[in-house]
C-alpha positions, -999 to 999 in steps of 0.1 A, spaced: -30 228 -283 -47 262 -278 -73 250 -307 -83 223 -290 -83 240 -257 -105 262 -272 -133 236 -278 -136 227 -240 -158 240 -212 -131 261 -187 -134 232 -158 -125 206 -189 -96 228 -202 -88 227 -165 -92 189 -161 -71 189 -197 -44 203 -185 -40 191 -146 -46 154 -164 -10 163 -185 5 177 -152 -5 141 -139 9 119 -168 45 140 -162 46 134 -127 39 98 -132 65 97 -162 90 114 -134 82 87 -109 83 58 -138 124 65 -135 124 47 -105 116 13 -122 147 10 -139 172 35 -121 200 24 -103 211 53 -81 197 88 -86 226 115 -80 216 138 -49 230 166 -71 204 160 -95 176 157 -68 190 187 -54 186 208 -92 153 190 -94 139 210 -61 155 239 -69 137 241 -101 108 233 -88 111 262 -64 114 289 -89 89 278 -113 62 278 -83 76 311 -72 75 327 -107 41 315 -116 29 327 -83 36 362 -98 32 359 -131 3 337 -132 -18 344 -104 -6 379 -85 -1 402 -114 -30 390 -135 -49 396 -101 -36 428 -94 -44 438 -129 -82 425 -127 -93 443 -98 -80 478 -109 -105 467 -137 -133 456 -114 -128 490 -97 -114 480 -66 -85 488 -45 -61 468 -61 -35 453 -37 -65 445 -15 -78 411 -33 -39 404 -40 -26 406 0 -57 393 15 -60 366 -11 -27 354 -5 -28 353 34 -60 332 25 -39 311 7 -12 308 29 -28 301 58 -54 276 44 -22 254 34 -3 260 65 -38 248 82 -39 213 60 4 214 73 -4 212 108 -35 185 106 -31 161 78 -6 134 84 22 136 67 58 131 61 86 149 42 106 128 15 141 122 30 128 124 68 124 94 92 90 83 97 93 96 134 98 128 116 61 127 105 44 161 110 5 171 118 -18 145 135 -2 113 147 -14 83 131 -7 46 121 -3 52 88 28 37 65 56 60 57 45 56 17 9 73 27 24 98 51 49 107 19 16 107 -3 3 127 21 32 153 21 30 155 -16 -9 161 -17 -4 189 0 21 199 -20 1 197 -58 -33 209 -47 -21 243 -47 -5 231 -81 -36 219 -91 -61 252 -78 -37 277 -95 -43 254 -134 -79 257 -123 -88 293 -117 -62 304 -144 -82 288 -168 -116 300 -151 -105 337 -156 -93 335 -190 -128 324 -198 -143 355 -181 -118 376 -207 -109 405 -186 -77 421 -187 -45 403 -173 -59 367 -179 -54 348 -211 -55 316 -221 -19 315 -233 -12 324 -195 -34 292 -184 -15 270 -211 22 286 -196 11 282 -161 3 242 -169 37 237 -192 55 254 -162 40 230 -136 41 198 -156 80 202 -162 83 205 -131 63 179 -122 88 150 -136 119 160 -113 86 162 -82 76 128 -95 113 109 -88 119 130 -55 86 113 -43 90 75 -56 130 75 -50 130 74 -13 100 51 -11 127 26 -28 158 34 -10 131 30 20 128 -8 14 92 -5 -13 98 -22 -42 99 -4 -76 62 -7 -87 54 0 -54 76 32 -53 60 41 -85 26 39 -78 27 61 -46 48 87 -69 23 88 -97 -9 94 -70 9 122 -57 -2 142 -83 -36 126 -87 -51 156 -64 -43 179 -93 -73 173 -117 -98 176 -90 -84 214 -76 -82 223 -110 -114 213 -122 -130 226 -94 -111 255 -92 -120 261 -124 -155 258 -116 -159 282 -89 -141 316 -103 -164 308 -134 -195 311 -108 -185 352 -100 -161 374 -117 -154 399 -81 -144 368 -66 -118 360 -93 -88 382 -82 -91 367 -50 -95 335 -59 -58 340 -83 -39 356 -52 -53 327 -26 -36 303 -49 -7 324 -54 -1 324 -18 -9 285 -13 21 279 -38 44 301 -22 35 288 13 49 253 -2 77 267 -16 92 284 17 81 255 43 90 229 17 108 232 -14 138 252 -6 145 242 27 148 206 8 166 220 -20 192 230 9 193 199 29 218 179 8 248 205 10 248 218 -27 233 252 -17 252 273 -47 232 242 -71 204 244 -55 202 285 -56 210 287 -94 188 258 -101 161 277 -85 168 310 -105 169 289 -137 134 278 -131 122 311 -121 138 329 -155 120 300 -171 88 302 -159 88 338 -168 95 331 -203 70 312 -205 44 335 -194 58 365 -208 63 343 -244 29 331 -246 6 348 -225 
């Protein structure tokens, strides 16, 4: 895999590996064509992991290497790392309060930002764009740094980041198309609005990749912005759904679980 990676432009390793990220979400979402009833338990594991693989690869990934970069560059390190992942933060808690959307599990009179006509499949869709295009613009810069080779990136990282994501991306792929079902869509329908969720992915990490590639000083900021984008999701969105079903201990160990996991993977490979 790294061979091959190793042949590509950075925004094609980047479009590489958000395209496998993709193909798991959709082979998540596929369960829903022949499932008969998905156990809330396992939903409830399913966001818990999903939690503390995003929160691990926030550090790992993105914060660290970022911190370690800009004591390189010469600059005051936590600087690019806190004001890169307020940037981040805040540019997805802006797409929160504007884009249409709706939270899988929550009536459609639940929808949050602007009101609109739209079906409760697109205002899920919606929800879950949100959602991967941090997923998607952490791939993409991760591979644009290691490309830059300066200390604290590596492609190994870029290829743990996107194994960590795409696993988690098959649980993320069911909790999107399973509700569309219960909801009254039928199966192919359900599936189809699962699998786009994660179409948003190739396009912030190919042009993620693209733009830390353009300008090394920008690239620690560009690591913690995306950092904090994923961690914005996974306090306003992923735990408190982890919590909602009642299996709080579950969803706490699941979450810890996928944080240990995500480490290893980093630690193992990059």
């Amino acid at each position: 895999m790294t061979i091959f990676l190793q042949t590509l432009t950075p925004p094609h390793q980047a479009l590489a590996a958000t395209i496998f990220t993709w193909s798991l979400t959709a082979l998540g979402a596929s369960f829903v064509l022949f499932a008969r009833n998905i156990s809330p338990r396992l939903l409830t594991v399913a966001q818990g992991l999903a939690a503390g693989v995003m929160l691990a690869a926030s550090f790992w990934s993105l914060l660290s290497p970022a911190i370690e970069m800009a004591e390189g560059l010469g600059m005051l390190p936590w600087v690019p790392a806190a004001g890169g992942l307020l940037l981040g933060a805040a540019f997805v808690g802006l797409l929160d309060k504007v884009l249409p959307h709706l939270h899988p599990g929550f009536s459609r009179e639940q929808a949050e930002g602007v009101k609109v006509p739209w079906s409760q499949g697109a205002l899920l869709l919606a929800a879950m764009t949100i959602h991967n295009l941090p997923e998607g613009m952490a791939i993409g810069v991760s591979y644009g740094g290691a490309a830059l080779d300066v200390e604290g990136s590596s492609l190994g990282s870029a290829l743990a980041l996107s194994l960590g994501i795409g696993f988690q991306n098959v649980p993320e792929g069911l909790a999107v198309a399973l509700p569309l079902y219960a909801a009254g869509l039928s199966r192919w329908r359900a599936f189809m609005f699962g699998q786009a969720s994660a179409l948003v992915e190739p396009v912030g990490g190919y042009f993620g990749a693209l733009f830390v590639g353009s300008a090394l000083p920008i690239l620690p900021y560009a690591l913690a912005f995306a950092a904090g984008a994923m961690i914005f999701v996974v306090i306003e969105e992923l735990i408190p759904e982890s919590q909602r079903s009642g299996y709080t201990d579950l969803a706490t160990q699941a979450a810890l679980g996928g944080f240990v996991m995500m480490m290893i993977l980093d630690v193992a490979l990059g």
